[in-house]
TORZAFI-866191 format. One record per atom (N, C-alpha, C): residue in three letters; x, y, z. Coordinates in steps of 0.02 Angstrom, whole numbers, padded with zeros to 5 digits, always signed. Example, Ala and Ser with C-alpha at 12.3 -4.5 7.8 and 13.67 -1.06 7.14 Angstrom:
// residues 2
ala+00660-00284+00390ala+00615-00225+00390ala+00660-00165+00390ser+00642-00112+00354ser+00684-00053+00357ser+00645+00002+00394
***
This chain:
// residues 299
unk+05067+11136+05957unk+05108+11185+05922unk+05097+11178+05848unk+05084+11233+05800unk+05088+11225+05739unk+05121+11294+05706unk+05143+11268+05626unk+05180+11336+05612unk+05138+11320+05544unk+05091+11366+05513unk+05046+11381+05474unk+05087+11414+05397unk+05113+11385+05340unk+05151+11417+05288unk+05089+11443+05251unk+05077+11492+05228unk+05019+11498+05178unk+05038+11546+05118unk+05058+11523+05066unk+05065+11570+05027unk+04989+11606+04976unk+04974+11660+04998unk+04935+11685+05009unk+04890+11700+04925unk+04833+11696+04909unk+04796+11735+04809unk+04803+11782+04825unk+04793+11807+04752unk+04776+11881+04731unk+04704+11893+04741unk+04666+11845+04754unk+04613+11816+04733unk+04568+11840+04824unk+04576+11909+04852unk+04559+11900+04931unk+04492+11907+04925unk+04475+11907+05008unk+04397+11882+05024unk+04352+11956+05006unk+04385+12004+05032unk+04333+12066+05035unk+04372+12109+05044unk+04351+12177+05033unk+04341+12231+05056unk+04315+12287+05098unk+04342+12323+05135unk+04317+12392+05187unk+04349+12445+05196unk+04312+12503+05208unk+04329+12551+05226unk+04394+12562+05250unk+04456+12592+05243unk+04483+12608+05294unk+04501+12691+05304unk+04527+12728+05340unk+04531+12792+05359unk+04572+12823+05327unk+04618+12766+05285unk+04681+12802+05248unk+04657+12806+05167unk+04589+12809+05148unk+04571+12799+05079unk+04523+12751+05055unk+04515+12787+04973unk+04457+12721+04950unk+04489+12683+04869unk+04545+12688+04880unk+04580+12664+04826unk+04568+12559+04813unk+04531+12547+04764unk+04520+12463+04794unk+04572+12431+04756unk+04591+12369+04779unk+04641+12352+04756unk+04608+12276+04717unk+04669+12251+04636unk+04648+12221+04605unk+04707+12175+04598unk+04682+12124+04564unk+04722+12059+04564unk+04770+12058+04480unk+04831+12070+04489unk+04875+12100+04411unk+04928+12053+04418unk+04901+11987+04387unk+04970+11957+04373unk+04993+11916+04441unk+05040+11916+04473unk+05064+11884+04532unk+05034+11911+04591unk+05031+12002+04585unk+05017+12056+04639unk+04931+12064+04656unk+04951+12087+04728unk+04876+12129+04719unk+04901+12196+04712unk+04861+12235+04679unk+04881+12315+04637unk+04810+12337+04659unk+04857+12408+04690unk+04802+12465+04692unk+04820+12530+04653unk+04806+12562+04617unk+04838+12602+04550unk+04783+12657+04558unk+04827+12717+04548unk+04766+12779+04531unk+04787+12832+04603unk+04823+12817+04634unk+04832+12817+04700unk+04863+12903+04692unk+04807+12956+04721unk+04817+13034+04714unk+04858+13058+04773unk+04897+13095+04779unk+04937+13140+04859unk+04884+13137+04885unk+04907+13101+04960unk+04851+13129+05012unk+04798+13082+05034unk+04804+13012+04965unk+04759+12976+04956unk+04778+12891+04971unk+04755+12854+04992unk+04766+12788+05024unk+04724+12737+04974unk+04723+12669+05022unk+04679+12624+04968unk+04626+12590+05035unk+04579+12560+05025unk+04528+12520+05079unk+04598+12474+05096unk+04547+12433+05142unk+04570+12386+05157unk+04556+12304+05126unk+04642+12266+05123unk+04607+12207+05073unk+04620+12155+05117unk+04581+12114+05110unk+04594+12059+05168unk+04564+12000+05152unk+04588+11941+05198unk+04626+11880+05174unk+04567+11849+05239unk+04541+11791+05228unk+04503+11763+05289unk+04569+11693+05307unk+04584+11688+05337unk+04637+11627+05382unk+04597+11585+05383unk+04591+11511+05372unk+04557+11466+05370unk+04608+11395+05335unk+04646+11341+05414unk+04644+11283+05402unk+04626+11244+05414unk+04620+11185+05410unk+04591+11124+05459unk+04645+11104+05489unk+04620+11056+05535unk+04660+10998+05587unk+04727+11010+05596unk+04726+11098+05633unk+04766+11108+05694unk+04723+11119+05764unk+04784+11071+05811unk+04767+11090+05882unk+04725+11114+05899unk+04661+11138+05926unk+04618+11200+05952unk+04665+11224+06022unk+04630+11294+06007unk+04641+11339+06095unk+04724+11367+06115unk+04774+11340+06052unk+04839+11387+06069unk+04835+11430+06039unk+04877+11469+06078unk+04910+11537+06076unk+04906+11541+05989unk+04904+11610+05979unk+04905+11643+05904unk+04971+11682+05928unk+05045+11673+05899unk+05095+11712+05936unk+05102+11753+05899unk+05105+11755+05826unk+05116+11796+05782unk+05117+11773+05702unk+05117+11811+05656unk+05125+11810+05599unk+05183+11836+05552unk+05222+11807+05509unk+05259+11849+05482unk+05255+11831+05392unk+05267+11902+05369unk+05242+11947+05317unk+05288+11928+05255unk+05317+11898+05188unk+05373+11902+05161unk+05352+11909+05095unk+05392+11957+05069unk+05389+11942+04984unk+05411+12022+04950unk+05414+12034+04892unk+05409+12100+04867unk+05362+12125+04846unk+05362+12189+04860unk+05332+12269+04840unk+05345+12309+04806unk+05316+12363+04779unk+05340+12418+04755unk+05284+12461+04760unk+05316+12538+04755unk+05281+12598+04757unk+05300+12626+04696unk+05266+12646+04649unk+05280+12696+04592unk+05244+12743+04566unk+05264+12807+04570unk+05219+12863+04559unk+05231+12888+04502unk+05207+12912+04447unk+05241+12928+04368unk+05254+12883+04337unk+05310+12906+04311unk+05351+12839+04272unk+05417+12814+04320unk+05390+12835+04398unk+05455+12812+04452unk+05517+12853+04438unk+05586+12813+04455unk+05627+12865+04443unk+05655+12894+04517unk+05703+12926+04530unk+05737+12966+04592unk+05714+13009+04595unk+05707+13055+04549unk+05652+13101+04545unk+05592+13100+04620unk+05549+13032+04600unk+05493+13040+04645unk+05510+13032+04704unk+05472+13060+04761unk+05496+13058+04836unk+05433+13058+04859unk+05363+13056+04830unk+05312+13029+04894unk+05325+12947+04897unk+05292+12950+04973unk+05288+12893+05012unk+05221+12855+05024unk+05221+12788+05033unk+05167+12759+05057unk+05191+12712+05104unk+05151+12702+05149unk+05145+12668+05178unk+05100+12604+05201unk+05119+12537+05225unk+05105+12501+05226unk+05074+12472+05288unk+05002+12461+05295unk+04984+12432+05360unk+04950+12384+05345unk+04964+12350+05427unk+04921+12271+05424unk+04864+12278+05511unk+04829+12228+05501unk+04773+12225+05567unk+04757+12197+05553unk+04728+12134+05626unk+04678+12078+05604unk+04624+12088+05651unk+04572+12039+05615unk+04511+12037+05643unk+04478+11993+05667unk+04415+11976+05692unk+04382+11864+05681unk+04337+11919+05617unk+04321+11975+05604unk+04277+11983+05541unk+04299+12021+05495unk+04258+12015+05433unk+04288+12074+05379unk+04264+12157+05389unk+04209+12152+05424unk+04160+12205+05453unk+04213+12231+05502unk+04229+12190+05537unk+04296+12233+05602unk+04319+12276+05591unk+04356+12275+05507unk+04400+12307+05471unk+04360+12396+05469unk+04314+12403+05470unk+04287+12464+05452unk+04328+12502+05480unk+04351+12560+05451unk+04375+12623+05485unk+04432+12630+05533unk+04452+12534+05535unk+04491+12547+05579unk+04574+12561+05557unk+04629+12589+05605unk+04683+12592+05598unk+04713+12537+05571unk+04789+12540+05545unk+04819+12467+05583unk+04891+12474+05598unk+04950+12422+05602unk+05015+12439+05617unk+05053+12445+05574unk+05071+12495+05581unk+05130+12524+05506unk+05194+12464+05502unk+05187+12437+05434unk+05248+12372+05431unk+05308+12399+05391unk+05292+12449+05340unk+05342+12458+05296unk+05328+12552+05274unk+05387+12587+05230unk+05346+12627+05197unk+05422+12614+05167unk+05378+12645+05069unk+05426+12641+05020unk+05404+12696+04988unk+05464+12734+04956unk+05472+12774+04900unk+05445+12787+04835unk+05419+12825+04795unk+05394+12802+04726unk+05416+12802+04674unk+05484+12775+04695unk+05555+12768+04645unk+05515+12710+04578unk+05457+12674+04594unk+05471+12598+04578unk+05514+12544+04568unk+05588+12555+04629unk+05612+12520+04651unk+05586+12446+04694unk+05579+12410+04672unk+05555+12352+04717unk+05604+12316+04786unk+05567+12325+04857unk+05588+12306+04893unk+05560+12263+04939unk+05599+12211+04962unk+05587+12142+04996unk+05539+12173+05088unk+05497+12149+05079unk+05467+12133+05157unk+05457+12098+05192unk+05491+12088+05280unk+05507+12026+05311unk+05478+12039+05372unk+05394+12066+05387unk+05374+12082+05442unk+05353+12040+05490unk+05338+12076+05537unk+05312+12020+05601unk+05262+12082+05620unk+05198+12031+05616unk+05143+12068+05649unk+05126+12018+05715unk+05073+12037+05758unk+05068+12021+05821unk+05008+12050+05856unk+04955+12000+05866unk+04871+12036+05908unk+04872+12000+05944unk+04873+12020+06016unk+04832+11977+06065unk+04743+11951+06044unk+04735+11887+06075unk+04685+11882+06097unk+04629+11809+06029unk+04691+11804+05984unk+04669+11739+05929unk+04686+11671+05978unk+04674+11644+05922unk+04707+11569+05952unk+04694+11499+05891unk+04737+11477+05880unk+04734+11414+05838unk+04675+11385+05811unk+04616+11401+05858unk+04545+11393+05862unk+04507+11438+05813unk+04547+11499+05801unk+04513+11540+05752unk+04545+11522+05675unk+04585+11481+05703unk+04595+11481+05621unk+04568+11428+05578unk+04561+11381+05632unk+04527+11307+05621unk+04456+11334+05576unk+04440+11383+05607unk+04359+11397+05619unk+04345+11446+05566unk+04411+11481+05522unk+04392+11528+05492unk+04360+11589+05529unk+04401+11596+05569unk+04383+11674+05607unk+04435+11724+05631unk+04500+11712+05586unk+04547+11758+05574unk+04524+11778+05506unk+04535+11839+05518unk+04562+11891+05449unk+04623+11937+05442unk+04654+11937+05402unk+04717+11981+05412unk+04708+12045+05326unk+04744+12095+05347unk+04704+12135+05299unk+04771+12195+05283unk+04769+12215+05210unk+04817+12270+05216unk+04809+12332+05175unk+04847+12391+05205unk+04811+12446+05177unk+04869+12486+05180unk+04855+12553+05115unk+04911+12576+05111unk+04904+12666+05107unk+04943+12706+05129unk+04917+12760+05132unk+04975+12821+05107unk+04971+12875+05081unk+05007+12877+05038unk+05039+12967+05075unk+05079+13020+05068unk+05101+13092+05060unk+05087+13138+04998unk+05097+13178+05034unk+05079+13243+04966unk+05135+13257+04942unk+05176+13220+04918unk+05233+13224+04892unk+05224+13229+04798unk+05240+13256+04755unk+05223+13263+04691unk+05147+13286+04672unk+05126+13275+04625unk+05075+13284+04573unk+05044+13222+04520unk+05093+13162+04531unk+05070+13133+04497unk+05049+13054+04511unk+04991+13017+04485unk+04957+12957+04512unk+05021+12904+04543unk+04998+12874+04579unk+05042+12833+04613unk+05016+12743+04606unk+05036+12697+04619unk+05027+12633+04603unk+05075+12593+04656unk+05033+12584+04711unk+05057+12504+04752unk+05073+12438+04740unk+05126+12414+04719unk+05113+12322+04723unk+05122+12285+04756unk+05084+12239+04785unk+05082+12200+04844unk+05094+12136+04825unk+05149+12102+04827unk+05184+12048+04818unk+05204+11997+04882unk+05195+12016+04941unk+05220+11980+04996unk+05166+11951+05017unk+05152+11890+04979unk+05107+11849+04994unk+05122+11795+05032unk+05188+11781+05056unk+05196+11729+05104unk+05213+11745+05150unk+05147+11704+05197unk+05137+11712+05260unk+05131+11666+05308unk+05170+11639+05359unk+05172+11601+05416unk+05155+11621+05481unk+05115+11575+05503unk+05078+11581+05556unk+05090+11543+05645unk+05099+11575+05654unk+05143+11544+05736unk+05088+11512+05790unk+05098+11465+05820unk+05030+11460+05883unk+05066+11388+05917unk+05040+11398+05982unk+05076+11356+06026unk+05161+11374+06041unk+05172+11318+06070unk+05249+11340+06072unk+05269+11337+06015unk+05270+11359+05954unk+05321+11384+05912unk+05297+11478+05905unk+05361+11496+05877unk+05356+11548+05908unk+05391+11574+05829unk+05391+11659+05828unk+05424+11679+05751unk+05497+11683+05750unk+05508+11685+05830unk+05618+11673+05826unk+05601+11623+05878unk+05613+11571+05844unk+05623+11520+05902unk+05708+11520+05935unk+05705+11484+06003unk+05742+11496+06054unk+05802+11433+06018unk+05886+11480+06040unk+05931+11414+06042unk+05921+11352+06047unk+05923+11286+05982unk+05894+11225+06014unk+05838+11206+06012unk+05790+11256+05981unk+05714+11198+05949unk+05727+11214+05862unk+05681+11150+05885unk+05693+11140+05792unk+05632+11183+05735unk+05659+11219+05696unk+05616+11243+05642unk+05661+11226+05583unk+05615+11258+05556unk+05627+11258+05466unk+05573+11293+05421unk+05597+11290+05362unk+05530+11296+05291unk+05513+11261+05266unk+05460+11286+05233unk+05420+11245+05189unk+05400+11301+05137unk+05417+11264+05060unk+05404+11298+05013unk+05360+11276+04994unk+05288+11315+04943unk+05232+11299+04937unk+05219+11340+04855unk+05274+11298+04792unk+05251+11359+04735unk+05185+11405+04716unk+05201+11455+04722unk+05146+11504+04714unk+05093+11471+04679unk+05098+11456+04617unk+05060+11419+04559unk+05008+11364+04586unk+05025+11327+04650unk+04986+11303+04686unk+04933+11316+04717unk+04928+11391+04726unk+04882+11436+04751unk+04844+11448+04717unk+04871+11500+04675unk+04847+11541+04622unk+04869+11541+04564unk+04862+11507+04518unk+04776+11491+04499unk+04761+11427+04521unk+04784+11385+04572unk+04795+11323+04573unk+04773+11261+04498unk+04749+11223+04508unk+04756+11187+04485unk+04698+11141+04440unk+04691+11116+04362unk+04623+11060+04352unk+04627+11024+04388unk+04564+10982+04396unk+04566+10925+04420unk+04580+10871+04374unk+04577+10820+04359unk+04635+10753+04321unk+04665+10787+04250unk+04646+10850+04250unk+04737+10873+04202unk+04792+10893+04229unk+04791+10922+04284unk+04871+10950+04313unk+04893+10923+04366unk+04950+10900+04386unk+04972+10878+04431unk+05018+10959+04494unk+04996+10952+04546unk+05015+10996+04581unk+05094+11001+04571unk+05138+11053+04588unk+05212+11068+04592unk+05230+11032+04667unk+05290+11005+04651unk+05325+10974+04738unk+05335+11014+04798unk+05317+11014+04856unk+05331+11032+04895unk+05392+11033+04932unk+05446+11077+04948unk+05484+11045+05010unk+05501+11072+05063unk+05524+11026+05113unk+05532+11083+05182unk+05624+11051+05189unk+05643+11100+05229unk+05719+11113+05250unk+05737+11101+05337unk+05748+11085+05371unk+05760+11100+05444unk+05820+11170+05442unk+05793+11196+05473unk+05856+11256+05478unk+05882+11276+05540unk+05853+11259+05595unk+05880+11251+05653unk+05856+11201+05725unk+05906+11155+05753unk+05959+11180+05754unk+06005+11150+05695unk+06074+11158+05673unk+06134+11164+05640unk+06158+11073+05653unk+06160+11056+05622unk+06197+10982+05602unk+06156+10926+05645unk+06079+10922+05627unk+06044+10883+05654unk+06049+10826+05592unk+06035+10743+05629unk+06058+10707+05582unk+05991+10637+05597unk+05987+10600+05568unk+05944+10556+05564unk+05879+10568+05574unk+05849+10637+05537unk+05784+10660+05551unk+05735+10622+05514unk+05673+10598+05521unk+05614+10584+05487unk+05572+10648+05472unk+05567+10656+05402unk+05507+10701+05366unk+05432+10670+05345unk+05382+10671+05369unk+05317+10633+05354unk+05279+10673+05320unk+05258+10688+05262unk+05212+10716+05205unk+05132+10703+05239unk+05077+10695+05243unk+05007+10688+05233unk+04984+10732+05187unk+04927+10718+05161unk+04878+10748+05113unk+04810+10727+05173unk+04770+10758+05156unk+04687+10764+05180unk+04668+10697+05174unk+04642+10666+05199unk+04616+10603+05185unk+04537+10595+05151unk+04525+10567+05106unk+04472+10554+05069unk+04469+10650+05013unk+04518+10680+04998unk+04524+10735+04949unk+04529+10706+04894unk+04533+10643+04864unk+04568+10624+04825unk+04626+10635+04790unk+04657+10676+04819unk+04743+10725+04820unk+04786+10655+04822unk+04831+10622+04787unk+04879+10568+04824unk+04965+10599+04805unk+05009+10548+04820unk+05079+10574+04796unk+05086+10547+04711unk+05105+10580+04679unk+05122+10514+04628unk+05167+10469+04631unk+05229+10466+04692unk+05270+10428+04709unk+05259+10373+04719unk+05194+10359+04765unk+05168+10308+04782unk+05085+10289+04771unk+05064+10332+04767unk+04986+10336+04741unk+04974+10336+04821unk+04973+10351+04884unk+04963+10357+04933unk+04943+10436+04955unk+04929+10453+05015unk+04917+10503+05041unk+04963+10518+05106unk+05032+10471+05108unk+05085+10495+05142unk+05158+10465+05114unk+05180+10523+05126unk+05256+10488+05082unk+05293+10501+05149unk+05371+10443+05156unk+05419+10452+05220unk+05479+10460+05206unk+05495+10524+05223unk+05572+10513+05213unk+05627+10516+05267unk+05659+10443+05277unk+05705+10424+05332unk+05774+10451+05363unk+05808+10444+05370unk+05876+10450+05386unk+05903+10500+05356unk+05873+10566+05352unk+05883+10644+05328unk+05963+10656+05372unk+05999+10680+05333unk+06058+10708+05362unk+06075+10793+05382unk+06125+10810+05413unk+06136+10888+05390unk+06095+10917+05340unk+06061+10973+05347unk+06051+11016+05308unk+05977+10985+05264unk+05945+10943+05311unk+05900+10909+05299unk+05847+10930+05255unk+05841+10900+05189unk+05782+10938+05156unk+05740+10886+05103unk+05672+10886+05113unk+05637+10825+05070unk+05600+10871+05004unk+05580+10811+04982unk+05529+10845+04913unk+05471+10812+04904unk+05427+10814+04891unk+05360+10776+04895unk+05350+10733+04821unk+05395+10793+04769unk+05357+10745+04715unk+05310+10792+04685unk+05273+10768+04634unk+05217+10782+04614unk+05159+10767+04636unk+05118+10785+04664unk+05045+10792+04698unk+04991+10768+04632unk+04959+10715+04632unk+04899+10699+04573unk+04832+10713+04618unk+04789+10764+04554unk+04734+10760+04568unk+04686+10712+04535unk+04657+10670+04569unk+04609+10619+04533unk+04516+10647+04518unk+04501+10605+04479unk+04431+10636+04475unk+04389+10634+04528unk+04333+10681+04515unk+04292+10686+04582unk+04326+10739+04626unk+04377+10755+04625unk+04399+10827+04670unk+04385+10879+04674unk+04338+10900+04708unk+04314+10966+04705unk+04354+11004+04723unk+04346+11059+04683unk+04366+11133+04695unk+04356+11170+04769unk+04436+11185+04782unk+04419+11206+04852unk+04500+11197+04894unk+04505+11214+04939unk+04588+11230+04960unk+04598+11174+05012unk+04642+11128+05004unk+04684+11068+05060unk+04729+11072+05100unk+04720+11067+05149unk+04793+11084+05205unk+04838+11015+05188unk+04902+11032+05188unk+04952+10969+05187unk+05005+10981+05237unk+05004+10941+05260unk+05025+10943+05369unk+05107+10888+05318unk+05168+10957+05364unk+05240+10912+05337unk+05272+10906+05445unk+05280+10868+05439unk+05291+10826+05500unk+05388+10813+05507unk+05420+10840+05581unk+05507+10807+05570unk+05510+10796+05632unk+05530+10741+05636unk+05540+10700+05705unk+05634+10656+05712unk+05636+10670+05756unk+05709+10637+05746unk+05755+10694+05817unk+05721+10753+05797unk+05757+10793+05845unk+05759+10824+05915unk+05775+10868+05940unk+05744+10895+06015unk+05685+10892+06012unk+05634+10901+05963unk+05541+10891+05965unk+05520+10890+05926unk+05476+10867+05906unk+05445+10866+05844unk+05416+10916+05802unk+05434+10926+05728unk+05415+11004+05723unk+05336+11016+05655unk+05301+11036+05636unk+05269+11000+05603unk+05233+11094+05571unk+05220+11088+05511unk+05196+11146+05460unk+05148+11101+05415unk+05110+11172+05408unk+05046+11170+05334unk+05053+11195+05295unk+05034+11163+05232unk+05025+11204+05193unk+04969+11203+05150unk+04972+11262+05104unk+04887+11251+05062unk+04895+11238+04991unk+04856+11187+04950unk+04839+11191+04887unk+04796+11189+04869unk+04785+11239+04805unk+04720+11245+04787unk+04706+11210+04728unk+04647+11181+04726unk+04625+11138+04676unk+04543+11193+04655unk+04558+11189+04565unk+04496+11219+04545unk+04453+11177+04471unk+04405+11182+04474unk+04388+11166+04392unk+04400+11202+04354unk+04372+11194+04297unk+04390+11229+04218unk+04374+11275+04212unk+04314+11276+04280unk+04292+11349+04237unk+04255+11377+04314unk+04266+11358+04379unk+04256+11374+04435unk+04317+11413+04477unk+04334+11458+04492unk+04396+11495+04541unk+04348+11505+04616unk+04382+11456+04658unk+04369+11467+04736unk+04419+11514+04776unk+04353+11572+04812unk+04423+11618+04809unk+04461+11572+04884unk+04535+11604+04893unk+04581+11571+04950unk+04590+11630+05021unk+04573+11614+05067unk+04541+11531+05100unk+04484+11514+05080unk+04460+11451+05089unk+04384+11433+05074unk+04390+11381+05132unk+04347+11325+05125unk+04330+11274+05148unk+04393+11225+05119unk+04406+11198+05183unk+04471+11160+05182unk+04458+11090+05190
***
């Protein structure tokens, strides 16, 4: 079982065709932005290649879910505007898959430039834990727009955090197993990080269900031989014991030492203590001075 946290770059793998337009989308700040966006008119498709190491092979891919903010703004926004766009997602094992194809409508917003929160759950048969190991998921999104007004329109795509379900964990888990989060500051991603000038931001995870679990163990790892350690301990696992109610750890500051190449690390957070053991990834990206690896890469 694994639950995959990935907070996702601006920074994606590629581009394709899709049926709803050829609007391409660009990396502005936190967002990916597609701008210019005419009645009638959509954007390609932008997409993300899935790629961690050392989960499980061969479980279930149960689902994915979608979080963060958006906005649609057409003009200078306003109540005024009333075209719509809409928001779709589809995955693939390629970026080529993506051609022409449809996908599942997750959201549609207004071109008020009101910004609003997205909390989707997407869902394909036929992945499996194995594709992600392997770098042969892609997940991809595209947006398509009404003939509503006259004037250019502008998407922002902000819901870059994304968790990934496989094995028995599942996106609503059942009364009585244990989940939680894991926060992964954006800044970790994108732009991540020098190597022996910056020290990564702390990680932490929460148990959130079930409700008044008590004497939990939280276990940190880093990659072994990344040269990634904690600064807590100069190690590559930190433990934290006898977690109470409302259980929540922090990692600390993450040091990158020299010799670290540029390139993205899975960090596996581990809680044992309760009905089962529950265990999440996450990614940080490490870059040079003057090298940007786009995310995912080689893990």
């Amino acid at each position: 079982m694994s639950v995959v946290t990935l907070q996702m770059s601006v920074l994606i793998s590629g581009m394709v065709t899709s049926p709803y337009g050829g609007i391409t989308w660009n990396a502005q700040g936190p967002n990916l932005v597609a701008a210019g966006i005419n009645p009638n008119q959509g954007t390609l498709w932008g997409i993300w290649q899935i790629k961690v190491a050392g989960l499980a092979n061969g479980e279930t891919f149960n689902g994915v879910t979608i979080q963060g903010g958006n906005d649609f703004t057409v003009g200078g926004g306003g109540i005024t505007q009333t075209r719509q766009a809409q928001l779709f997602v589809n995955m693939f094992n390629t970026i080529s898959g993506f051609n022409g194809q449809t996908g599942t409508l997750v959201d549609t917003l207004v071109g008020t430039g009101v910004g609003k929160t997205l909390n989707a759950l997407f869902q394909k048969a036929g992945f499996t834990s194995t594709d992600i190991v392997n770098g042969n998921m892609y997940l991809g999104v595209a947006v398509k727009t009404d003939s509503a007004g006259t004037d250019l329109g502008t998407f922002r795509f902000g819901a870059l955090a994304m968790t990934f379900f496989t094995g028995s964990d599942v996106p609503n888990p059942p009364a009585g197993q244990m989940s939680g989060v894991l926060t992964n500051p954006a800044a970790n991603v994108d732009p991540g990080k020098v190597a022996v000038i910056e020290q990564f931001a702390a990680l932490t995870f929460q148990v959130t269900q079930p409700a008044g679990l008590n004497g939990l163990t939280h276990t940190w790892t880093l990659p072994a031989g990344s040269g990634l350690t904690f600064a807590s301990n100069g190690s590559i696992q930190v433990i934290f014991s006898s977690l109470f109610t409302g259980s929540i750890s922090n990692t600390g500051a993450i040091n990158i030492v020299a010799g670290t190449p540029p390139g993205d690390y899975a960090i596996n957070i581990r809680a044992t203590g309760g009905p089962q053991p529950y265990s999440l990834w996450a990614i940080l990206h490490v870059r040079s001075a003057t090298t940007y690896c786009l995310f995912p890469t080689e893990a």
